[in-house]
C-alpha positions as CSV (number, residue, x, y, z in Angstrom):
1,X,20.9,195.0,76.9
2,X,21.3,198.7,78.4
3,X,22.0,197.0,81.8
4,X,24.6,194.6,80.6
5,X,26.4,197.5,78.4
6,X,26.2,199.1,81.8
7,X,27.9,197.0,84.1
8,X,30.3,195.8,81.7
9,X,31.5,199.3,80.8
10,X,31.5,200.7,83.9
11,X,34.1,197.6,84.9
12,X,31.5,196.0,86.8
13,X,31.1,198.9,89.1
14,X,34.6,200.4,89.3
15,X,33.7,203.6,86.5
16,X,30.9,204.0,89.7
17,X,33.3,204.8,92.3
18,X,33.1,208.5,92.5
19,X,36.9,209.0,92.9
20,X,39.6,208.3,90.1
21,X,37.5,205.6,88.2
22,X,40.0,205.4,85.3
23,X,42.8,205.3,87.7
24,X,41.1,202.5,89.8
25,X,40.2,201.0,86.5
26,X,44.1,200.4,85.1
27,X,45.1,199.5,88.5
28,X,42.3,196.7,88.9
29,X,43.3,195.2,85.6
30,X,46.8,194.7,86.7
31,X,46.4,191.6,88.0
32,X,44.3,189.9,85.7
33,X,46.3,190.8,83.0
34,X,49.4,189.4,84.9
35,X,47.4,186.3,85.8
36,X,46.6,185.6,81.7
37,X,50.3,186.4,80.7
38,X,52.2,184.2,83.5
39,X,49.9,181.3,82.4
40,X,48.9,182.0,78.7
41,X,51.2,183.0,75.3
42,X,51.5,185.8,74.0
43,X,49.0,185.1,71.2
44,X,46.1,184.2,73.2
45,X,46.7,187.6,75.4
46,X,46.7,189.2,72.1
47,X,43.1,187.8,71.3
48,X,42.0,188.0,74.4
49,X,42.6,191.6,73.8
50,X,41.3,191.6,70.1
51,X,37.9,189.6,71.8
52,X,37.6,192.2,74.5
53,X,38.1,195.0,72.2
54,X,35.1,194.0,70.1
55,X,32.4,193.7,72.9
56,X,34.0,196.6,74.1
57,X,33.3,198.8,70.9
58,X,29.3,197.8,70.7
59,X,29.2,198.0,74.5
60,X,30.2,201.2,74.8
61,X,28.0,202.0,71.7
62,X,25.1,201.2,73.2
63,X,25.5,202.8,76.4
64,X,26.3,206.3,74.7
65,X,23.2,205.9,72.2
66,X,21.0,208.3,74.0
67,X,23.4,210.4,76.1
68,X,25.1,214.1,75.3
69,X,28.3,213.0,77.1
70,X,29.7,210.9,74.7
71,X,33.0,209.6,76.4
72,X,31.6,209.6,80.5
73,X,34.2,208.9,82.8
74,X,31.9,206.2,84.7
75,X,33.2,204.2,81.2
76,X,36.4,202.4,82.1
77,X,36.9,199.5,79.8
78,X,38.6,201.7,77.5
79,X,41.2,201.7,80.7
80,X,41.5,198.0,80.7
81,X,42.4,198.4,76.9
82,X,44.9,200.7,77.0
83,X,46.4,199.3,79.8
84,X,46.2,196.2,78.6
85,X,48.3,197.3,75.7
86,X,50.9,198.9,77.5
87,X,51.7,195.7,79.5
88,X,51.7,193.9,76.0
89,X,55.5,195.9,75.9
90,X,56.2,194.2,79.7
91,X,56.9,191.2,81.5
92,X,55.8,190.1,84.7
93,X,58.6,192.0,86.9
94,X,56.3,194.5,89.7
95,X,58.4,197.5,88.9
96,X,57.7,197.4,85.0
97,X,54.0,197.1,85.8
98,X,54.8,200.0,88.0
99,X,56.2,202.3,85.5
100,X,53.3,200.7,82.8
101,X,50.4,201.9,84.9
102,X,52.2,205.4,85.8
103,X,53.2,205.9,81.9
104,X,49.9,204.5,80.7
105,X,47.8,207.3,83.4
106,X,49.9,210.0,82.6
107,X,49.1,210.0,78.7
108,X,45.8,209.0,79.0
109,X,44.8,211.8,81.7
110,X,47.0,214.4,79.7
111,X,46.3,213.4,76.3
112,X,49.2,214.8,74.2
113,X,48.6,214.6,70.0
114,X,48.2,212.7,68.9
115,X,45.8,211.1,71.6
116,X,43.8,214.4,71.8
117,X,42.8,213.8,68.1
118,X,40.9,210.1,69.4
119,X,40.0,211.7,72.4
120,X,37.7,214.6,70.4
121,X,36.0,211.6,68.1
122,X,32.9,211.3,69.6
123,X,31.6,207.4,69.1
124,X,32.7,204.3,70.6
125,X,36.2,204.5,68.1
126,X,37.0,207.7,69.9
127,X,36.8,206.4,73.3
128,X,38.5,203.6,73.0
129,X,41.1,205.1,70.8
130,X,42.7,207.6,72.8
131,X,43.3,204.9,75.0
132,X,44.8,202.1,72.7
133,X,47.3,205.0,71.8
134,X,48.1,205.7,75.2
135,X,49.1,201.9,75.5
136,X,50.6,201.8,72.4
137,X,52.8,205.2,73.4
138,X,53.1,203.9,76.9
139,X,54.2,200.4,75.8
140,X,57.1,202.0,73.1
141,X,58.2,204.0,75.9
142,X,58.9,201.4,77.9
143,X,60.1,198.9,75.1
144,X,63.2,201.4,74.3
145,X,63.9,201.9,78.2
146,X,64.0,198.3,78.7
């Protein structure tokens, strides 16, 4: 189960990458995300999302069971979340996914409140929090813009 946790949360190998792995993380979602929301509704992105979340939250769990670092960067699915929440606020135009992933980076590497307050939270809540907030900041921002 540790190996699984493992590959799964580290993106299959993208939280490895020694250079930006959240960064690389957001951007490799793109695609996919655009793929499910040119094809699907709205509803089964949204589970999709709510399914992902879930194995997510007991993935992460078990790969920070017996670790100091609680919130390691080689993590990244908390990336796909959060990005995955900003597009929620998007359609599939390449200069709103643009602006999505450069909104979504900029809160989630600077972590404003309230962000910093899930970002401290030590436990799988934590790390995914701060990034569902980031997406959920991210995603307003561009809702009102748009």
């Amino acid at each position: 189960m540790i190996l699984i946790s493992k590959i799964f949360c580290t993106g299959f190998g993208v939280g490895k990458i020694p250079f930006f792995p959240g960064s690389l993380a957001s951007l490799s979602i793109l695609p996919i995300i655009w793929i499910i929301k040119k094809n699907q509704s709205v509803e089964f992105f949204l589970i999709v999302i709510a399914i992902y979340l879930i194995i997510s939250y007991f993935l992460i769990k078990v790969c920070i069971t017996n670790q100091s670092n609680k919130d390691p960067s080689y993590i990244v699915v908390d990336e796909h979340l959060g990005q995955a929440v900003t597009l929620l606020f998007c359609d599939e135009v390449l200069i709103e996914y643009f602006f999505a992933f450069l909104l979504f980076r900029f809160f989630d590497i600077l972590k404003p409140f309230p962000i910093n307050y899930f970002d401290n939270i030590k436990n799988p809540f934590g790390v995914i929090g701060d990034d569902i907030l980031a997406g959920i900041i991210s995603g307003l921002i561009i809702f009102l813009i748009l």
